[in-house]
N, C-alpha and C positions, 0 to 999 in steps of 0.2 A: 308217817307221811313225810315223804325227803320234801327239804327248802323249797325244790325245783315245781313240785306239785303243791305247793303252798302259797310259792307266788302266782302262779299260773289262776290259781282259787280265783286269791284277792282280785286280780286283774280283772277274771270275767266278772268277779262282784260287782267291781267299780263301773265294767262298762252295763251290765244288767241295770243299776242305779241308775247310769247314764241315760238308760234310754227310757227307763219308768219315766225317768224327769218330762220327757219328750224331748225327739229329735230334732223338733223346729221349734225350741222354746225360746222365746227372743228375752230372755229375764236370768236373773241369778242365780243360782242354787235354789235358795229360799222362795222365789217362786214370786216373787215381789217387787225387787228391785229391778226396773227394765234394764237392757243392756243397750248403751247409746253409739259407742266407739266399741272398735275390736283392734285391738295391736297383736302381730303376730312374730315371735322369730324362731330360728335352730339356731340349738346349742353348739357350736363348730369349737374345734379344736386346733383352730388354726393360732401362730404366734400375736394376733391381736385379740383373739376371745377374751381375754383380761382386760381391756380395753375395754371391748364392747360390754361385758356384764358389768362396769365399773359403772358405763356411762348408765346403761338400761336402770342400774338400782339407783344411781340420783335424779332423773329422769322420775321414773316412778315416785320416789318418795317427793319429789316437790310437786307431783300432779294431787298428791295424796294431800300437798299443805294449803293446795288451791281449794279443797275439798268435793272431790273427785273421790269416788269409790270404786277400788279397783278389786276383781276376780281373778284367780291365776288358774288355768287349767295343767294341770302337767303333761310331758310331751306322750308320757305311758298314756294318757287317755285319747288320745290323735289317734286319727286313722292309723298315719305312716308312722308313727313310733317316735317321732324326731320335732314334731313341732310342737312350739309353746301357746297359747293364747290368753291375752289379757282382755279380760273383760273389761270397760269401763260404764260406770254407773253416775250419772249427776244428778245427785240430789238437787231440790228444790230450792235452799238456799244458794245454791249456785247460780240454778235455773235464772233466778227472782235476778239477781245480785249482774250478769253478764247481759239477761235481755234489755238491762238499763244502759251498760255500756255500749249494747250495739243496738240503742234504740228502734228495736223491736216493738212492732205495733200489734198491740191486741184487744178484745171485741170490751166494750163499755155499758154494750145495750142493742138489743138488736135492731136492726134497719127498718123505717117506716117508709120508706122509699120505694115501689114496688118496682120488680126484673121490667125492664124494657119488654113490649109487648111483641109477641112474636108477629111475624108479616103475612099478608094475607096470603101468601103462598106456603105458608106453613102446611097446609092438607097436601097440596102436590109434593113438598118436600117430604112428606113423611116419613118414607123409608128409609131416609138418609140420618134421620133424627135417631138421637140415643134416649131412653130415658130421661127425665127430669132429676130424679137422683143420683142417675152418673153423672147427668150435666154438672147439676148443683149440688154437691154433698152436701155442704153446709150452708145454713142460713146466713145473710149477708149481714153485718154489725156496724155500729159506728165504735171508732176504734179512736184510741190515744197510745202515744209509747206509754212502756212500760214504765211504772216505778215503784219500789218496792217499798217506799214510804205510803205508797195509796192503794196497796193491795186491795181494799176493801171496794174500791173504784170498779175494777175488772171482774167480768163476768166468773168467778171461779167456781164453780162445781166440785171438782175431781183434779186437786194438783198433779195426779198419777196422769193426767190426760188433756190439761188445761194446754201445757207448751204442745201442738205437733211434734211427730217426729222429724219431721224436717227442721223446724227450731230448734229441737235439741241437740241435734248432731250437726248444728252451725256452731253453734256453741260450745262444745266440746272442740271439733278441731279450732276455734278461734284460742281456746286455753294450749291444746298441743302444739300450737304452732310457734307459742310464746312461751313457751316452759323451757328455762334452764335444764340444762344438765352438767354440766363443768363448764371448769376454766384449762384453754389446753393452750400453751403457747404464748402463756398470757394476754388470752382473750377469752372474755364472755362467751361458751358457745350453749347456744338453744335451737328449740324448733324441731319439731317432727320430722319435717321434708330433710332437714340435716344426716337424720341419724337413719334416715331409709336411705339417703344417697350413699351413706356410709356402711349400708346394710349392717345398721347395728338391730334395726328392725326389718322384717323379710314383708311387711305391709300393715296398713292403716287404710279403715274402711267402717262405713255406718252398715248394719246388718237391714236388709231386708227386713219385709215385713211377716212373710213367711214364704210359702213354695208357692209358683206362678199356678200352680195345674187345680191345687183345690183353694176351698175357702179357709176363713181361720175356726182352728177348734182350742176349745181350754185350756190354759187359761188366758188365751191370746183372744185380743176382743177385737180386732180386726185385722183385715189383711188385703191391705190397698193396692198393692202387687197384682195379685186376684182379680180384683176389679178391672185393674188397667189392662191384665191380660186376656182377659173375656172381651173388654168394648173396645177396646185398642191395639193390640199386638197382634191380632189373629188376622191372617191374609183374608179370609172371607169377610171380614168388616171393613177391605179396602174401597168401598164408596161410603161407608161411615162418616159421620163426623166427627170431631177430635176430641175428648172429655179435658177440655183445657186446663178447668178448677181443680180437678182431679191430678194430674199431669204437675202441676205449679205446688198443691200442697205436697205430692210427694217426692216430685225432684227438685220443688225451689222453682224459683223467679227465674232464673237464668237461663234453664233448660224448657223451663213453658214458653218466656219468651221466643225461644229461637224454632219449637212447634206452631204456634201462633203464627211466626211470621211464613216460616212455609208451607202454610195451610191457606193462608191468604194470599199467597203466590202463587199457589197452585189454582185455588178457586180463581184467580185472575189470569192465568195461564188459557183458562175454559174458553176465553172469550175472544182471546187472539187468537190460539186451535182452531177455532169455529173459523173466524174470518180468514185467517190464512188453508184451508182445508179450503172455503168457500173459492179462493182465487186459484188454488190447485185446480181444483175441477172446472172451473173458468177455461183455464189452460188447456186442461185435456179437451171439451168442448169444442173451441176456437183450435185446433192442432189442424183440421182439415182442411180451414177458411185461409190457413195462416199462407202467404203469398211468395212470402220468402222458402219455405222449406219443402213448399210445390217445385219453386225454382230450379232449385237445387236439387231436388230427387226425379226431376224433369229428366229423360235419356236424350233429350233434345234441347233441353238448354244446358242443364247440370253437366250433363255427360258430353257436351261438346267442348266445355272450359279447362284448357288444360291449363295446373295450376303449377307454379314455381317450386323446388324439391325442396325439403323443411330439414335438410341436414346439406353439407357439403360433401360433395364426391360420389358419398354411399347411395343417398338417396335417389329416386328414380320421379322423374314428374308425374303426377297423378291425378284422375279426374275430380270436377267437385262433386259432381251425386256421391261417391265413396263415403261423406261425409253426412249421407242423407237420414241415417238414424240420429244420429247428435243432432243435428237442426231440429229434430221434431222434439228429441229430448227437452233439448234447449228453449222452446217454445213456451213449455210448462212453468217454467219459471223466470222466462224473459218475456213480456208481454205487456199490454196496456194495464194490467192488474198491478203488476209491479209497480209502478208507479203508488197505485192507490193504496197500496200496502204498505210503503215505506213511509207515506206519511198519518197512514192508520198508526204504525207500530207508534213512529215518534209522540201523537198524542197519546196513544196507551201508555206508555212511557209515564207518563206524567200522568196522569189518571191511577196508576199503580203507586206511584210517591207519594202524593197527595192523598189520597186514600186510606193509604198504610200508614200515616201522621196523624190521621183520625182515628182509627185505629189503633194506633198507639195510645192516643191519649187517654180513649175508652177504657181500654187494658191498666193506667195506672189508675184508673179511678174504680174500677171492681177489682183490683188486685190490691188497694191500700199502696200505691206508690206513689203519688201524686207530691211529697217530702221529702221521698226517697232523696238522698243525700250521696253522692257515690261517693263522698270521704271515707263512710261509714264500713265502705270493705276495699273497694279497688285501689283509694289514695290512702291506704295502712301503707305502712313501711317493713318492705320485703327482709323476712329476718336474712335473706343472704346480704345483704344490701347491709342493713347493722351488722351484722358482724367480720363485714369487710371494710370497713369504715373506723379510722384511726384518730379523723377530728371529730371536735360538736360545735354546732353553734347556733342560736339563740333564734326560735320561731317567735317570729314579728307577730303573729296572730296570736300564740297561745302562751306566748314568753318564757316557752321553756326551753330547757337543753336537748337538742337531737340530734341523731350523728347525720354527718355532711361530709359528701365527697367533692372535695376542689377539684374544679374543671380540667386542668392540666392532666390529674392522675386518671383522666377519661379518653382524651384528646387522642393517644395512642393508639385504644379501641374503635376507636369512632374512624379512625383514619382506615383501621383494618378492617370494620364490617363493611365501609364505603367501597372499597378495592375487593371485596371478597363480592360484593353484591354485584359490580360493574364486571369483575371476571365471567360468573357465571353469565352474567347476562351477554355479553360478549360472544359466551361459549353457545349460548343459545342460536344468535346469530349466524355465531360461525359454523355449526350444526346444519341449519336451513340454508346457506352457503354449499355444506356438502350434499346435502341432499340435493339442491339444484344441479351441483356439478353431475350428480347422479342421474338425474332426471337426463341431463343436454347431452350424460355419454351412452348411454344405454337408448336413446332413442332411435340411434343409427343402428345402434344391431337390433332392434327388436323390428325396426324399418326392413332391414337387410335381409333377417330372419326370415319373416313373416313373409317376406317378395318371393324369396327362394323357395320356402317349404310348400310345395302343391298342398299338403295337406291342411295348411292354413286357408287356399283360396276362398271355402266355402263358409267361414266365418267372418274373411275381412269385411263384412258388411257391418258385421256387428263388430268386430271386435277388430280396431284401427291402431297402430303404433301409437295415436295419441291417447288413447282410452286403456292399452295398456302402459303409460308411461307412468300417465294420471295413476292408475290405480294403485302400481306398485310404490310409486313416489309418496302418496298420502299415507297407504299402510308402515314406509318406513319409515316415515315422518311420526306417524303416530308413536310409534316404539320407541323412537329416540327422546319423543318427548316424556312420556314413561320413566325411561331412565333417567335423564337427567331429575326429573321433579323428585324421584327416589333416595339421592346421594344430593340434593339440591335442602329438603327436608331436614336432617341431619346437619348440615353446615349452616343454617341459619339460624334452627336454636343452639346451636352452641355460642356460634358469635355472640348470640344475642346475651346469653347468659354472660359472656365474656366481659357488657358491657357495663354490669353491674347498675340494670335500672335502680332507680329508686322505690318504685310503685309497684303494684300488680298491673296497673293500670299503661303507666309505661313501659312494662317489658310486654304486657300484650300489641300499645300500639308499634311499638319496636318493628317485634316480630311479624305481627299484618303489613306493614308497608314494607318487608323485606319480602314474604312469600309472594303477596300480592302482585309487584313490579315484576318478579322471576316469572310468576304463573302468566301475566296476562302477556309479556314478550316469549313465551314459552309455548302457549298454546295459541296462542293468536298472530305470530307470526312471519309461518306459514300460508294463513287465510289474509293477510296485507299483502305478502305478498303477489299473490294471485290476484288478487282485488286490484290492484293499485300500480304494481310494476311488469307483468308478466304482460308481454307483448305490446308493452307502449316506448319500446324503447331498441326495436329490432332494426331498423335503418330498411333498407332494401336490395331485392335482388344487386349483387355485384358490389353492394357496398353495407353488406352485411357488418352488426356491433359483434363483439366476440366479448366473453367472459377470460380477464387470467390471457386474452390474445391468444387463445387456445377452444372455446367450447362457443359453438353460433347463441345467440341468445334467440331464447324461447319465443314459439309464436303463439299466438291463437288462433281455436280454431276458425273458418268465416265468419261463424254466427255469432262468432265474441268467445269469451274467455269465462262468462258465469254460470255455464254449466259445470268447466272443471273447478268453479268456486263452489258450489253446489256440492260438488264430487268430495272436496276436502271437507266441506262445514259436516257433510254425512258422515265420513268414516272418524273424523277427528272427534266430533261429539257423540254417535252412536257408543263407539269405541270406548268412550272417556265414561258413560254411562253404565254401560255394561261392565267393567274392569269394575270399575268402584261399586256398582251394586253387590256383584258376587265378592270380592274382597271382603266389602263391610261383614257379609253374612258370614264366610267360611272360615274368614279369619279365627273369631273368634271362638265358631265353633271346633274348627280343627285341634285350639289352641287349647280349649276346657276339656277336651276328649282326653290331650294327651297328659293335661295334669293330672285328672281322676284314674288316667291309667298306672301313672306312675303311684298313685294313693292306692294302687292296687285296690280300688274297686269302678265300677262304671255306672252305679247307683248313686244318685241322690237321697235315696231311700232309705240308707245305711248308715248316718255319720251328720252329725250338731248342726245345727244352724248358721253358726257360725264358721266352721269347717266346709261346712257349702258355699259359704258367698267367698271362703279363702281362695278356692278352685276356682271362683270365677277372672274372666278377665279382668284389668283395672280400665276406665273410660278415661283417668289421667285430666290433668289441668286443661291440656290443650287441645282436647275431645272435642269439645264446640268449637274450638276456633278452624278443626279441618270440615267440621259441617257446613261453616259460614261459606269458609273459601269454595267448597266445592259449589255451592247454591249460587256464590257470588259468577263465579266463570262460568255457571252455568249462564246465567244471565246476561252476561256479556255475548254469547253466544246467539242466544234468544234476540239481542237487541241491538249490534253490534255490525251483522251481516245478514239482516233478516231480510231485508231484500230482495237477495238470492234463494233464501230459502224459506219460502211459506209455510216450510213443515217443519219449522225449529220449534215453536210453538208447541207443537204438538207432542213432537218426542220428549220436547221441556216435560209438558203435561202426564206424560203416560211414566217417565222413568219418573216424579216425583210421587205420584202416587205411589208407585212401587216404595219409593225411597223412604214416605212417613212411615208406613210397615216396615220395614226394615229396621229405620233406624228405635221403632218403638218395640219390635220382638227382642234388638241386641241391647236394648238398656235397660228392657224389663226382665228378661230369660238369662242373659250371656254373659250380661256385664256386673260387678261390683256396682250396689247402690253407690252414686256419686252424692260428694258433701254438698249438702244445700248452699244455693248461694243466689245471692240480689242481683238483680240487674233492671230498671225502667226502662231500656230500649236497647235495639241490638249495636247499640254503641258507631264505632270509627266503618262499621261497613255500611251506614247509610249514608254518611257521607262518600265513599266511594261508589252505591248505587248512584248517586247525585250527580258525579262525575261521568260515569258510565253513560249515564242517559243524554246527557250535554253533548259526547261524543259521539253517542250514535246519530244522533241527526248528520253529523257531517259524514260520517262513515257511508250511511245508507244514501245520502246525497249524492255522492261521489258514486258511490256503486251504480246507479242508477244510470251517470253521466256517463263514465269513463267505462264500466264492467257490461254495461248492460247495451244493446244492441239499437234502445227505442230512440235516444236525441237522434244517431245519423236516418233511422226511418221517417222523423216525423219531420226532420229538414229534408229529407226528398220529396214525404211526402207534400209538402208546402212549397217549396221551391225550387225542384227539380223535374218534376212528375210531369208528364206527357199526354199521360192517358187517363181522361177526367173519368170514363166509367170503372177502373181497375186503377186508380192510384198507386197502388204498390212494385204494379206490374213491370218489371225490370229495374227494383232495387237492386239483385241480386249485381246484375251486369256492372250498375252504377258503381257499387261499391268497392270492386275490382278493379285496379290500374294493370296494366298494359308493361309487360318487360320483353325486350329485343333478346333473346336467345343467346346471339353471338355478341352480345354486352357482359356476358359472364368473365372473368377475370380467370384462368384456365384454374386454380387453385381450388375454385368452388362446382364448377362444373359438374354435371354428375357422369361419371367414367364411363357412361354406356349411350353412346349418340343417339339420338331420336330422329327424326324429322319433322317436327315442330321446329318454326319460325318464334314465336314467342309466347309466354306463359304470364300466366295472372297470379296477384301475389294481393294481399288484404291492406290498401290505404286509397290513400286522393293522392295523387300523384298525376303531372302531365306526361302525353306517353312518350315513345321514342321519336314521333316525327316532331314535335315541336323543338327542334334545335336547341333553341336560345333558352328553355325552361325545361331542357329535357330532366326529366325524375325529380323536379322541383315540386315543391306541395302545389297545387292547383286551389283557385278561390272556394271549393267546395268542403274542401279541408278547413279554412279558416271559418266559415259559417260553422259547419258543426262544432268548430273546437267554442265559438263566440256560443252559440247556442246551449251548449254542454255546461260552459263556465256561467250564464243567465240563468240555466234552469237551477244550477247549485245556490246559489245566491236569493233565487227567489222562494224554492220550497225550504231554504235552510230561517227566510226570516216569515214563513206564511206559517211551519212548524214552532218556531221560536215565540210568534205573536200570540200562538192559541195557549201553547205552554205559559208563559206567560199570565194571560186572562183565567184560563182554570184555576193556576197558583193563587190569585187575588180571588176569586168569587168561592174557592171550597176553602171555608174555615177552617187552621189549625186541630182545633178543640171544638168536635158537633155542641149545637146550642145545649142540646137534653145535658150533654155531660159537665156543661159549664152551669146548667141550675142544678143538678146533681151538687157537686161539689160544694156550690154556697151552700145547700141546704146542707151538707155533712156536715161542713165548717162551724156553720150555729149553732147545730145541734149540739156538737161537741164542745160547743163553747158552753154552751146551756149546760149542758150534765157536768161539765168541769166547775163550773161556780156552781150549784146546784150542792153539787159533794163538800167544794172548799165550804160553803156558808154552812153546812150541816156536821159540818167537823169543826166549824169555829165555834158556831154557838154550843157547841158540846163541850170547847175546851173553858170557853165564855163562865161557862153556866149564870149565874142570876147575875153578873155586870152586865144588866142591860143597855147602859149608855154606851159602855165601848162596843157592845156588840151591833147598836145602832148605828155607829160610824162605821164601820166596817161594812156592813150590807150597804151602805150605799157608797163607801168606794167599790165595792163589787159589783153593784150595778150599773156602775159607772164604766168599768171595764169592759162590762158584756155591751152596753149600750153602744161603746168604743168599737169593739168586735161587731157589731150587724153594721156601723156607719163603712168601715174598711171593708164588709164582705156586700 
């Protein structure tokens, strides 16, 4: 037998072995030792490869002196021939030994407390309900951190089983992330994230628990993947409820938290959808009665008014019925409802805050967080951070030596992410700048177009220069913002990095108030815009404002301006929903196709456990913080300019449903199990919802006054109106001033003579025969502007007052959860002296006297503990 068929033997030996072991065995060779971490790299032969294995073998060996047990797979036994993988293994004196340093909390005794009782609507909800064992896997405990001097404290059964696997693989990457590997340059360097930046490793990852599609078989005794992917991930469980306990033990605190909160967003979503659906159909309803858009679609009054040309030179004067579709559009969401809407949202608003703060608190008291400490992961010190750090100096708290970067060698960065952030955001401006200029030049030829081509006549009904300027102007608005937020992405975590936070904690909030300011002048305005400057600032016939002294500035249409608000809030957030649903999904699928292609197989079915979760995508640090932002803008959206749109609400509601499925098929199916990690609430973005909601009363205020079409109707209809049986009857006329034809300045004129004396253009204005105030604002003008600025002022403090009273009458902390807590407190105080006095009088033995003293300084303590709880 030649070499060549001798190794060819061994090889399938090895992998025949391979797959006796099983394909999905999440354990060592020996069948024992579970596997917690996986390191993976290729052996590359490039001029640093001596480097890299230099570093990899001290690396290893001090992971080995922490006592960590490591496996090594050879690259012959890889699908692709070329990669390596290291298993890691933590034993139990590890285990014992780190859950004390990262005070880890676990179970004493089990809970005498019973689940909160479900609501009397539980039968009607029933199809929404999951099982009680999806819900609750585990029985609920009273719990102490860990210490490895009171083992005997802690419920242990089965050390193979006692830690979760999400604790074990917090614990591991907390060891990798602090493990030396040399000195290079004469510095200290360590840390995991180092030597993957350096690709001295090709990745770092906690294995699954087995394959999503079946259950676990031997010798694997569960497989919580499974679970999650039957009650959770699957689109037909899209009115489901959300297996939260489930969800938190196997991706961690921090990934449940942020399901939690958009599950409860979403169920609060339900409620505004309903009411704003409710004022839509209001709208449609009322569209026939409505007084004004009779007017205007009248061929006897609309079609008698010839209105002023909306370009200079090109444009040609035109009737107002042409505009008799939009007024009725515009009806649906300009209406007596709107009103009632804007100040529905703002209380919701605050009913959703307050809510979710009870909510929350419920959350750390059956999640064991209620101590939670965020010292304990987010204020660690970021090994890039030590080992960029040249001084030390002496923590007032803990009195020891730690490195410390003096402010000056920051000051530099700080100066460049400020300029870096102000550019972009500049560029955003200057962006919506072009795109206006785009809007003001193209209007004239889509005007001039559309006059000319007979073959447009039969649509100009529907389809106006201004509804195509609108439409094309949002769509490219929407693109540009796309790309900027693409190359916008990229430059702000790098800055940030650049800045060399201290914390995890401050490079995350670093990085949120840089995205955050970019995103919300990025996507939002656009919609200020149009809200707020878009035809409040046009002058009038003959003394037209110009952009640049070159482009007329924009009008609106008669019936106001928040239908084309309406217009952008739809395409910019349909748009923004859609992009990012299909992205999330195809991304990663596209991305796992093409690695297993390249592994030259397209099976799962074929190739380790480990080798499987390799292929998958990584979900990466900053995974949750692009979930936050998107949920966050969404909200801003939803609350922001909801005014205008009664149906943000609702598309909010329908794309998140989508979006919990989504985001639960690509973390359970798609992605690398992410490292467990802690978190008691969604941190620096509830303060920013806080902000959001402060602003949207004035935004929606304003919308109302300024955008919306009801103060000038409800000041005619109060004191202008004529005709007590039809009070509305001749708004239309009213609201229309009067221009003298041959007042045009020849520059603006439009190049093709009429015979019209003079044309109507959209303000209060006196007309041409009053001499002495000719095209001056008339008293009708100052009433609605005084009415506009009263009604902002009084819904902005009638919003603010309820806000207010809700904040004070809904408790923080519901009452259940604050006698919950005491009675934990005791308990735990109870079973803690309970063990101590049972371990002294053991260590006692017959000194009765001193063990007399002792029990009653311990019952003194405990006595101390029910006085304070």
């Amino acid at each position: 037998m030649s070499s060549r068929e001798s190794s060819f033997l061994i090889k399938e030996e090895r992998m025949f072995q391979k797959r006796e072991q099983s394909k999905d065995s999440v354990f060592f060779r020996d069948g024992i030792r579970q596997i917690d971490f996986v390191l993976s790299y290729v052996d590359d032969i490039k001029k640093d490869s001596d480097l890299k294995a230099e570093r990899r073998k001290e690396f290893e060996l001090n992971l080995r002196k922490t006592g960590l047990e490591l496996e090594v797979e050879d690259k012959r036994d890889s699908e692709d021939g070329r990669t390596y993988f290291v298993k890691i293994h933590a034993p139990w004196e590890v285990l014992v030994t780190y859950a004390e340093v990262l005070g880890i909390k676990m179970p004493i005794k089990e809970s005498d407390i019973p689940r909160p009782e479900n609501s009397p609507l539980r039968y009607m909800l029933g199809p929404v309900k999951l099982p009680q064992d999806v819900m609750f896997p585990r029985p609920e405990y009273f719990t102490a951190q860990f210490s490895r001097h009171r083992q005997e404290l802690f419920l242990i059964e089965d050390e193979a089983t006692f830690f979760p696997s999400s604790s074990r693989n917090r614990i591991v990457y907390y060891i990798l992330s602090r493990c030396p590997f040399g000195i290079e340059d004469g510095k200290k360097r360590f840390g995991i994230e180092r030597l993957l930046t350096s690709n001295t490793y090709s990745s770092a990852y906690p294995l699954h628990d087995g394959q999503y599609w079946k259950p676990a078989e031997p010798p694997n005794t569960v497989n919580e993947r499974y679970s999650l992917y039957q009650n959770w991930a699957r689109f037909s469980y899209f009115y489901k409820e959300q297996p939260l306990d489930l969800i938190k033990d196997y991706f961690g605190e921090k990934i449940g938290i942020y399901f939690v909160f958009l599950g409860y967003y979403t169920e609060m979503l339900l409620i505004a959808a309903v009411v704003g659906l409710a004022c839509l159909i209001y709208g449609i309803l009322s569209m026939d009665a409505n007084e004004s858009s009779t007017e205007i679609c009248d061929p006897e009054i609309g079609g008698q008014m010839i209105m002023c040309p909306l370009c200079d030179q090109v444009c040609d004067y035109w009737r107002l019925n042409s505009t008799c579709l939009t007024s009725k559009l515009s009806h649906l969401f300009d209406n007596e409802s709107t009103v009632f809407f804007a100040i529905f949202m703002g209380i919701w608003v605050t009913l959703f805050l307050e809510f979710w703060k009870q909510r929350q608190a419920r959350l750390e008291y059956e999640w064991d967080l209620v101590d939670f400490e965020e010292e304990q992961q987010q204020l660690q010190l970021r090994p890039e951070f030590e080992a960029m750090c040249k001084h030390r100096k002496m923590n007032p708290v803990t009195k020891e030596m730690e490195p410390y970067m003096p402010l000056w060698n920051r000051i530099p960065w700080y100066f460049l992410s400020g300029a870096t952030v102000t550019f972009w955001m500049a560029l955003v401006v200057s962006s919506m700048v072009a795109v206006l200029v785009y809007r003001l030049s193209v209007f004239a030829t889509f005007a001039s177009f559309m006059e000319s081509e007979a073959s447009f006549q039969h649509v100009k009904v529907y389809f106006t220069p201004q509804i195509a300027t609108s439409l094309s102007g949002s769509c490219l608005n929407f693109m540009v913002i796309l790309m900027l937020n693409f190359f916008y992405e990229k430059i702000s975590a790098w800055i940030t990095k650049m800045e060399i936070p201290r914390t995890y904690q401050e490079y995350e909030s670093s990085l949120t108030l840089k995205m955050f300011l970019f995103q919300f002048v990025n996507y939002y305005s656009s919609c200020f815009y149009v809200a707020f400057f878009k035809g409040k600032f046009v002058g009038y016939p003959g003394k037209y404002t110009y952009l640049f002294n070159v482009w007329r500035s924009e009008e609106c249409d008669p019936g106001g301006c928040l239908i084309e608000l309406t217009t952008q809030l739809t395409i910019i957030m349909t748009g923004k929903q859609i992009f990012g649903n299909i992205k999330e999904a195809i991304y990663p699928l596209v991305f796992n196709w093409w690695r297993r292609r390249k592994a030259r197989t397209n099976s799962e079915k074929l190739y380790s456990r480990w080798e499987q979760d390799h292929d998958l995508e990584t979900f990466g640090q900053l995974g949750l913080f692009y979930e936050y932002l998107e949920t966050v803008i969404q909200f801003g959206f939803v609350t922001l300019f909801v005014a205008s749109f009664p149906l943000a609400p609702l598309l909010a509601l329908l794309n998140n449903i989508i979006e919990i499925r989504v985001d639960a098929w690509k973390l359970t199916t798609q992605y690398r199990r992410p490292v467990a990690a802690k978190a008691h609430s969604i941190g620096v973005w509830q303060d920013i919802l806080y902000g959001m909601a402060v602003v949207s009363v004035a935004t929606n205020a304003f919308i109302v006054a300024f955008t919306s079409d009801i103060i000038p109707r409800l000041v005619y209809y109060y004191a202008y109106s004529t005709n007590a049986t039809h009070p509305f009857k001749g708004y239309v006329n009213n609201s229309l001033s009067v221009f003298l034809i041959a007042d045009f300045p020849n520059h603006t004129a439009p190049s093709e003579k009429r015979d019209y004396t003079t044309c109507r253009y959209r303000d209060y204005r006196h007309p041409p025969e009053d001499d002495e105030n000719k095209y001056l604002h008339n008293m009708q003008f100052w009433h609605v502007l005084a009415a506009k600025m009263t009604f902002i002022i009084v819904m902005e403090h009638i919003v603010f007052l309820v806000k207010f009273l809700l904040a004070w009458m809904i408790p923080d902390v519901p009452k259940d959860v604050e006698e919950r807590l005491k009675r934990e407190k005791l308990m735990t105080v109870k079973i803690l002296h309970d063990f101590e006095l049972k371990k002294l009088k053991e260590n006692l033995g017959i000194n009765s006297e001193a063990f007399s003293k002792q029990v009653l300084m311990e019952e003194s303590k405990v006595q101390l503990a029910k006085s304070t709880i």
